[in-house]
N, C-alpha and C positions, 0 to 999 in steps of 0.2 A: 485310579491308580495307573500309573504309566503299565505298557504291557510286559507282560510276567517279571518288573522289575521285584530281585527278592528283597533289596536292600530297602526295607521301610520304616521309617526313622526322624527324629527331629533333631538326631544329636548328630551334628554336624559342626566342625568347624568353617565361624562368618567366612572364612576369605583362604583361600588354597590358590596359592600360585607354583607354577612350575616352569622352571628357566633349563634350556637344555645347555651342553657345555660349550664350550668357547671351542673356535677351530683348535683341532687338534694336531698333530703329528702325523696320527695315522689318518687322518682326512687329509692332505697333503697326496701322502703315498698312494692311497687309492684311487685318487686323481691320476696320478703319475703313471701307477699302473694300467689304469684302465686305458688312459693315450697310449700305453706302449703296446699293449697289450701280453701284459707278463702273467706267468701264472701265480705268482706271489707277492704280495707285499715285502719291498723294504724296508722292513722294521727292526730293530736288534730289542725291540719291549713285548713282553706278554701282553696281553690287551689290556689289563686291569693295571698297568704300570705306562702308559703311555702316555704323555704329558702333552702340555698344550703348545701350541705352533706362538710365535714371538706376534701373530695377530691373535692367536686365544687368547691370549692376554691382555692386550690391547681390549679384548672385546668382552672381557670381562671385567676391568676396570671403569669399561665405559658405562656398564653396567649399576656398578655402584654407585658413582658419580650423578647418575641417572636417577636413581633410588634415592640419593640424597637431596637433588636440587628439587624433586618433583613431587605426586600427591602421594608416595610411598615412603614419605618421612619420616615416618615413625616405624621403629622397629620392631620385627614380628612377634609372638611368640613363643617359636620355632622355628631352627631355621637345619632341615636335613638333608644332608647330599649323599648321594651313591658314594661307596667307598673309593670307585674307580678312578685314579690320578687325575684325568683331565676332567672329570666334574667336583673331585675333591679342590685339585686349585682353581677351576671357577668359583666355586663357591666361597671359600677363604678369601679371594681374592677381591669377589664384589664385598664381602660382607666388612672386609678393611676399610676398603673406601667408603662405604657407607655410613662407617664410623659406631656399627653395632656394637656391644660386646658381649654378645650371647657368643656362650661356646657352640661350636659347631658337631651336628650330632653326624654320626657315619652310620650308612642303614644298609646291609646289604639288597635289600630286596628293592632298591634302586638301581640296583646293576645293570648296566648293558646286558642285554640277551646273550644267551652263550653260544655260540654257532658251532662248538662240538669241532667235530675235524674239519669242518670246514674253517676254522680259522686264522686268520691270514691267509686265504687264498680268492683271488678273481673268482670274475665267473668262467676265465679260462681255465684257470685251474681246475676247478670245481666241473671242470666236462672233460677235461684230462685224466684227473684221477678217481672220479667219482660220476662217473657216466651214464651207470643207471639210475643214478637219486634225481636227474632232471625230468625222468620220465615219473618217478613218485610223487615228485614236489606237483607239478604238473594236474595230477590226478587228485591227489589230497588237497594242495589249493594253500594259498600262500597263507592263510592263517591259523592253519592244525599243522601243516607238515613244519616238520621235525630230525634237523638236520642228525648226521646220525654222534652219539652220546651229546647232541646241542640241546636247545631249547625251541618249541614252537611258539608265536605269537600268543598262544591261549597260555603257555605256559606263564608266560610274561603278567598275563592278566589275572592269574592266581596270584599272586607276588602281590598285585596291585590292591586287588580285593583283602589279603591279609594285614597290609599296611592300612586299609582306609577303615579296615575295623579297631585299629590301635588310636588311631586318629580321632573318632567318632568316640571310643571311650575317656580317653581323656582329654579333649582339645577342643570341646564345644563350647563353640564361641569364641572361639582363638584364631589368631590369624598365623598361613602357617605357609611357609617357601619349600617349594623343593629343587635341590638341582638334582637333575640325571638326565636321561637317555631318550634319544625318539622312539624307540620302541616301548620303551615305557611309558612316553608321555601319550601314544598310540593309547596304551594301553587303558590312562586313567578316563580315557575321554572314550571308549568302549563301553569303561565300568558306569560311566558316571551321568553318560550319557542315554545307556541302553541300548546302545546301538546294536543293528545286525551287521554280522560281515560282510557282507555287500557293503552295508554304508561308511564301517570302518578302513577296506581297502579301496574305495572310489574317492575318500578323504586322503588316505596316502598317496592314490596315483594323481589327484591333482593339484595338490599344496604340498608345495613344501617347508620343513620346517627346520629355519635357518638354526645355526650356531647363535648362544645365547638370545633368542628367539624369548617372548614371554609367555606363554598360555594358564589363561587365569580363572577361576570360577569363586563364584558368592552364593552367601544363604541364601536362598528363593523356598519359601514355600514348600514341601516335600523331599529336599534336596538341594544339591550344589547348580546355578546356574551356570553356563560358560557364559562368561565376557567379554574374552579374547584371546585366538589363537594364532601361533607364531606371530608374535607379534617384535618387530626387528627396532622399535621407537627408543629404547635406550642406545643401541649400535647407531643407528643412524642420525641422531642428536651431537655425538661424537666425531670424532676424524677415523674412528676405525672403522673398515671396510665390510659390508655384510655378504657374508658366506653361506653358500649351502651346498649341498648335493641332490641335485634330482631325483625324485623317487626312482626312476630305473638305474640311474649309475646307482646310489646308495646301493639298493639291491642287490647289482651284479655283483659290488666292490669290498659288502658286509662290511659298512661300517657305522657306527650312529655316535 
């Protein structure tokens, strides 16, 4: 048995893939920010009402397209995304051109992480008005601390662990898509893999993981295998362009 993994189990669904969203808006602005060095995003959307950039679209179309010409032909079982706009319309968006028509489920606990008062602001901001949390974060370590009323990375993976028990009870042997968030998808690959955090945050500091990106796992034996992560082969098959954020800007700029 892998070590102190609790999850032991044969009831798995064969095939879990997870697509994150198509450039957004607010990936745009966070860029922009961080060149200028402002303390805020400009944004006029809430986080969870933020829509996708006229290439998330692009890159989510390519997506489908991609899904249809290729060995993903056949439609899932499930098909669930984060309620949040720009993974709601990636997902709708691949799942048209793919020519599905399974309705599309909305799961909160796909949500982007909640960064609390810190969101929508730099990491200028965030040492502007919030000056002692650098020195906490710091100390607690980027995968327990806990932005303040936000969410920490372990929170995230509570989330994930209560999804993959829903999953497991009814979906073994089903093939099942998710779209949401790099923090989430951080997350399923913590759970799923057993990872410690060390291994978890030397995966974030050195890959990054583009806009509609694929990261995939199969039945194996005791569990889900990975197949393959961030993987950009639908976006780059197409004419739209592949986007990401480096794990330090992402970080500074709170956005996924």
């Amino acid at each position: 048995m892998p070590r102190g993994k609790l999850i032991v189990s044969d009831r798995w669904p064969a095939q879990l893939v997870l697509v994150r969203h198509g450039q957004s808006v607010g990936n745009i602005a966070a860029t922009e920010a961080g060149e200028s060095g402002a303390e805020r995003l400009d944004l006029d959307f809430r986080d969870a009402d933020t829509p996708l950039s006229d290439t998330g679209q692009e890159q989510a179309r390519a997506v489908g397209a991609w899904l249809k010409d290729n060995e993903q032909s056949d439609c899932p079982d499930l098909i669930v995304s984060s309620p949040y706009r720009r993974a709601a319309e990636t997902a709708r968006t691949a799942v048209d051109h793919w020519g599905c028509g399974h309705e599309l489920v909305l799961d909160e606990r796909l949500r982007e992480r909640d960064l609390g008062a810190f969101d929508g602001l730099t990491s200028a901001g965030i040492k502007a008005q919030f000056a002692s949390e650098a020195d906490r974060r710091a100390r607690v370590g980027k995968f327990y601390y806990k932005p303040p009323s936000g969410e920490s990375w372990c929170d995230v993976t509570l989330r994930v662990r209560s999804l993959l028990g829903d999953l497991r009870a009814g979906y073994e042997g089903k093939r099942v898509w998710l779209f949401t968030h790099q923090a989430v998808i951080m997350g399923f690959r913590y759970v799923l893999e057993d990872l410690t955090e060390q291994e978890l945050l030397e995966i974030d500091h050195t890959t990054d993981l583009p806009n509609c990106s694929v990261t995939s796992y199969r039945w194996a034996e005791g569990g889900l295998e990975l197949v393959r992560f961030a993987d950009t082969s639908a976006v780059e098959d197409s004419k739209a362009p592949t986007t990401a954020e480096p794990s330090r800007s992402r970080e500074a700029n709170h956005v996924g």
